[in-house]
N, C-alpha and C positions, 0 to 999 in steps of 0.2 A: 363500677363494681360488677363481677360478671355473674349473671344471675343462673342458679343450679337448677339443673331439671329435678324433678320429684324423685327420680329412682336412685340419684347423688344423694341425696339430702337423706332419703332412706339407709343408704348405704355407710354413710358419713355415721350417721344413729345405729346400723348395725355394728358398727365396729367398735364403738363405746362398750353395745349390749357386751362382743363377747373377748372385751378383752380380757378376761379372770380366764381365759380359758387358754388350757398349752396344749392340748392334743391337735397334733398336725393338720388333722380332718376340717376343724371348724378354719383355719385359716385358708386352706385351699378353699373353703367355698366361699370365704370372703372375697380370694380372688379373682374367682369367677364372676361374682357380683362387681366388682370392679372391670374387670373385662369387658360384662358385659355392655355397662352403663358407658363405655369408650370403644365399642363396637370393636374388641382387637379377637377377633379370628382365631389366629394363630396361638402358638405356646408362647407358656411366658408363667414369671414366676413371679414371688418375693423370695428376695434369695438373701442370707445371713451370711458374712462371709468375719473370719478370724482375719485379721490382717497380719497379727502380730506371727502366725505361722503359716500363711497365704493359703488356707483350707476353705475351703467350702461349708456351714455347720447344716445349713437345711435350704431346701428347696419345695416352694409350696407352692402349689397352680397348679396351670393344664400345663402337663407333663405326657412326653413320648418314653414312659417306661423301659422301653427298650433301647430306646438310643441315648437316655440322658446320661448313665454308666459309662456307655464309650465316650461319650462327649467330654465327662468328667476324669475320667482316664487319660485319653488321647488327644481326641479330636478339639479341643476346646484350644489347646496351643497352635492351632493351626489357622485359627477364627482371627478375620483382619479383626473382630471388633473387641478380644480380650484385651491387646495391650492399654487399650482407651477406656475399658471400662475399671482398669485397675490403679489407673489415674486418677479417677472423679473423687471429690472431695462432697460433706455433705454439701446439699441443695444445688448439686450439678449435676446437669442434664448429658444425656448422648442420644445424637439421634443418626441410626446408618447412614440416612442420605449426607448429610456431613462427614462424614468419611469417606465413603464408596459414592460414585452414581448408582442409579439403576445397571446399566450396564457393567460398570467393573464387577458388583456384586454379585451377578448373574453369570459371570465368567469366571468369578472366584471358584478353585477346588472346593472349598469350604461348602459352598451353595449345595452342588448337585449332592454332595456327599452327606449333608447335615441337613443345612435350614432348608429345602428342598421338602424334605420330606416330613418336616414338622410343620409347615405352612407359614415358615418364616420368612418375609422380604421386607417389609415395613418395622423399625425397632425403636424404640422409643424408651429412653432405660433414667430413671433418676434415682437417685441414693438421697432417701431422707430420712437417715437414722445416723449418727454418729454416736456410741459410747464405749468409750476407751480404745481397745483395739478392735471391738465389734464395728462392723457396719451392715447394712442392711439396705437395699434395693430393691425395686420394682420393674420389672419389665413388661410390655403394653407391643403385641405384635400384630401385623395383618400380612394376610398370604400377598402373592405374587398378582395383580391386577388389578388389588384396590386402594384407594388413595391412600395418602400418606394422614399422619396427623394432623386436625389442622388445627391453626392459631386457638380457635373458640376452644377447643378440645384441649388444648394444651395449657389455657386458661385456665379451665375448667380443674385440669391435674392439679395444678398450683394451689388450688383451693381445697384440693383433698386432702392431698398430702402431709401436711401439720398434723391433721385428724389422724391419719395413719401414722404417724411418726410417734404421735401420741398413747395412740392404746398398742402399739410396741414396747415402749416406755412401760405403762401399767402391765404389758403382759410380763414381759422382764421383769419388775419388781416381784408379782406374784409368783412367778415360776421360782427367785431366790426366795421368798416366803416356801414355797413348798418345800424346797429344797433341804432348806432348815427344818422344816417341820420331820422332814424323812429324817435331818440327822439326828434327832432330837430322840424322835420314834426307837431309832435302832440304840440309841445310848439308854432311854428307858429300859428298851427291851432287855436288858443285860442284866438289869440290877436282881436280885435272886427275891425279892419282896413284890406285891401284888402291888398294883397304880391303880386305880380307877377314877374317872369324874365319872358323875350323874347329877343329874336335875332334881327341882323340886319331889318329881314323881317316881323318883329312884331309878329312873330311865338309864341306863349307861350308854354316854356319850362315847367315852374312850377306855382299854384297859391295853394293859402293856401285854408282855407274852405269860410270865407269870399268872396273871389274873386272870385271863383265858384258861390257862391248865386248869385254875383252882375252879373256875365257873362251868368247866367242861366236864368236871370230875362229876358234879352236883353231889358233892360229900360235904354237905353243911352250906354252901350258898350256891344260886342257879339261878336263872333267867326264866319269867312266864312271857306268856303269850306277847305282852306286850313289851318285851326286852327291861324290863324293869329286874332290880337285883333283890332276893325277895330270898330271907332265911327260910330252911328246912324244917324248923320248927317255929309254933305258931307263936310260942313265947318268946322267941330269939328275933321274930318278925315282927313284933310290935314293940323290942325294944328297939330294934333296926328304924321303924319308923320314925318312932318318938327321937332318935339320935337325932336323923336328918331333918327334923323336923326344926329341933331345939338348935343346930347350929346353924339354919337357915333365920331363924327369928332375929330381926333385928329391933324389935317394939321393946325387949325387957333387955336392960343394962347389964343386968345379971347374968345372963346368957353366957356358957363358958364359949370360948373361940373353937376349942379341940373339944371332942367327946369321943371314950373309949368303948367299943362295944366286945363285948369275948362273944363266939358264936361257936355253939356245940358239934361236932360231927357225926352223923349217922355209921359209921365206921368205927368210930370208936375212937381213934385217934386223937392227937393232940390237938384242940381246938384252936379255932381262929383269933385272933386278935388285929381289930378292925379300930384305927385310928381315924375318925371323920373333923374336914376342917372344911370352913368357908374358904371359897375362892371369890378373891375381889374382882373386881373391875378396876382397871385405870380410872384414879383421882380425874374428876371432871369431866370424865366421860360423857358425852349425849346420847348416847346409846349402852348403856349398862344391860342390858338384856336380860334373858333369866337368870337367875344366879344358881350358881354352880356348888357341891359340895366334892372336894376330894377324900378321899378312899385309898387309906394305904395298910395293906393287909400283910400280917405275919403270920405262915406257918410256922407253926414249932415242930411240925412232923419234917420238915426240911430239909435236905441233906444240903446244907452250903457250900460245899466243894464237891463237883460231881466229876472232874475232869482231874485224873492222877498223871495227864503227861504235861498240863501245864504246871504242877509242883514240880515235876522232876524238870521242866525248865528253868523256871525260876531257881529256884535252889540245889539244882543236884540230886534229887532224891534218885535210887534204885527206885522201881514197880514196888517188889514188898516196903520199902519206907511209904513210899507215898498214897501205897493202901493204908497204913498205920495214922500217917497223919488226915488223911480224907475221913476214917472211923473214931479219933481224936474230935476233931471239930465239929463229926457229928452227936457228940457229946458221949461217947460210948468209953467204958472203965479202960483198962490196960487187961483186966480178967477179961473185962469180956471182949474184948479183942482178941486176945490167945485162945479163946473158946471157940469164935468164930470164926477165926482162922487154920485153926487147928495149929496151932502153935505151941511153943514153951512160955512160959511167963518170964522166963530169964530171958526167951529172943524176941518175945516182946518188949521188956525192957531195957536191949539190946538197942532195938528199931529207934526206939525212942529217945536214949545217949546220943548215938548218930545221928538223930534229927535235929535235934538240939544244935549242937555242933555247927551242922550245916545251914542252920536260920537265924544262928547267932543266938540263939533266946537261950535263959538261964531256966528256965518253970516251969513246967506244962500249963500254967497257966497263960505266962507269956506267948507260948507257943501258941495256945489253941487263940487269945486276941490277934498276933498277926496273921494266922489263918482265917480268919473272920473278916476280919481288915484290907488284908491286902487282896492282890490282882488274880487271886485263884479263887474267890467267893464271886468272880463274876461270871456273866456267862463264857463260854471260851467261843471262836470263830472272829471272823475277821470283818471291821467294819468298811459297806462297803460303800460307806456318804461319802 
């Protein structure tokens, strides 16, 4: 069994530490520490490559900024060692001097023009990642003069590599965790009603885009010093606690699941209506953590359809229709629509036959639930997960 120097072993333990982590930064300096502990000089990367559309996706390492673009452009088709590296299956090795000698490689175009100037002669490349049509590689290089890799050293890789192949794997997973969390985000963010979680201490963890407005308004709820969500008034604040208090108890049976709170506004306007429920944890869990209350908040002062060219997509509507129906939904009369428009009451109820018509509904009442319902009470713009 081949025994690891200290700064392997360290290395091997770094890479566990930051596999949660996707920003490109922390992997280049993992393989630096890899470099270093294999004494390779020269550039050299982990490099992620699409096979199924033969792209390149990232390149991490000591990198010649200037010349890696032309490389990746040009000069890279020119390289005796691309056709062999596009070969290698996982847990296959390439190493130059198996391909080239010292001499043909030093007489290669490729050399004076490229590896030359990145301190490339010695190359040492293995692919230990396979999934699906991803692959993923390491390259381990020394300039022009100093030995090649040897057995011990090459040993030694073999030892690392599982490790590395490994918190690839874990970083992969977490990167599609993020990923979903963003589409998740951006699907939240659309819905026209406030989201919130917070903690036992009313801390807010998360609010969607909605619940930002409403908390930024600070027109009946706001954030103090310590980001905790705290009503405007001192009696709407102590029913607010007692909510998150009562839906967090799990000692009394009675305990309702939901609790409603209304919360007044400083403005005048149409108060709040603030729905608090427990959020579980997965059955069985070992780690159930703090426990969580959600927070879903209705304005009634709301305009649920602020966007009149997605009505006129959806359905056809003219501009003046679909101001009609945007002021419909926001609960306002057909009077006082013609007031505010300065309209007739006969071409307001004009707008309104035509609307009809064209959404198919028979009632204004009908009318005003599939306006509510449908695809124009959401946010409009394009998602871009």
């Amino acid at each position: 069994m081949h025994t690891l120097s200290k700064e392997l072993v360290s290395t091997i333990g770094h890479l566990y530490e930051i596999a949660h982590e996707i920003a490109p930064a922390v992997w280049v300096s993992a393989y630096e520490r890899i470099a270093k502990d294999f004494d390779a000089d020269g550039d050299g990367a982990i490099m992620i490559f699409d096979r199924s559309k033969e792209r390149m996706i990232s390149l991490e390492g000591r990198l010649n900024h200037t010349l890696v673009p032309e490389y990746l452009s040009s000069l890279q088709y020119a390289s005796p060692l691309r056709p062999r590296f596009a070969q290698l299956k996982l847990g296959e090795r390439l190493n130059r001097a198996d391909i080239l000698s010292d001499e043909e490689f030093l007489a290669h175009p490729s050399y004076e023009i490229f590896y030359k100037h990145v301190s490339i002669f010695h190359v040492e490349y293995r692919v230990f990642l396979e999934d699906g049509p991803i692959q993923a590689g390491i390259s381990l290089t020394r300039s022009e003069g100093r030995p090649n890799f040897s057995a011990k050293e090459l040993a030694a890789l073999d030892v690392l590599l599982p490790h590395l192949a490994r918190a690839f794997q874990l970083r992969f997973r977490i990167e599609h965790v993020y990923k979903q969390n963003d589409m998740m985000t951006s699907l939240i963010d659309r819905l026209p009603g406030g989201v919130m979680v917070i903690d036992g201490k009313k801390k807010v963890e998360y609010s969607n885009a909605a619940a930002l407005e409403m908390i930024s308004s600070m027109d009946g709820l706001r954030l103090n010093g310590d980001g905790a969500l705290v009503a405007d008034r001192s009696a709407k604040e102590s029913e607010l606690r007692r909510a998150v208090e009562a839906v967090l108890d799990e000692t009394n049976g009675a305990t309702p699941g939901e609790v409603v709170v209304s919360i007044d506004r400083s403005s005048g306007r149409q108060r709040y209506e603030l729905l608090l429920m427990r959020l579980k944890t997965a059955d069985g869990s070992p780690f159930p953590g703090r426990p969580r209350v959600s927070i879903f908040v209705c304005d009634g002062a709301y305009e649920p359809i602020q966007d009149g060219e997605m009505l006129t997509k959806i359905y056809d509507l003219t501009a003046a229709e679909s101001k009609v129906a945007m002021m419909l939904a926001g609960g306002r009369s057909l009077n006082d629509i013609a007031d505010e428009l300065s309209i007739s009451k006969h071409t307001a109820r004009t707008h309104l036959k035509r609307i009809l018509s064209k959404t198919n509904t028979h009632s204004q009442g009908s009318l005003i639930r599939l306006l509510l319902t449908g695809p124009a009470g959401f946010t409009a713009g394009e998602l871009e997960k």
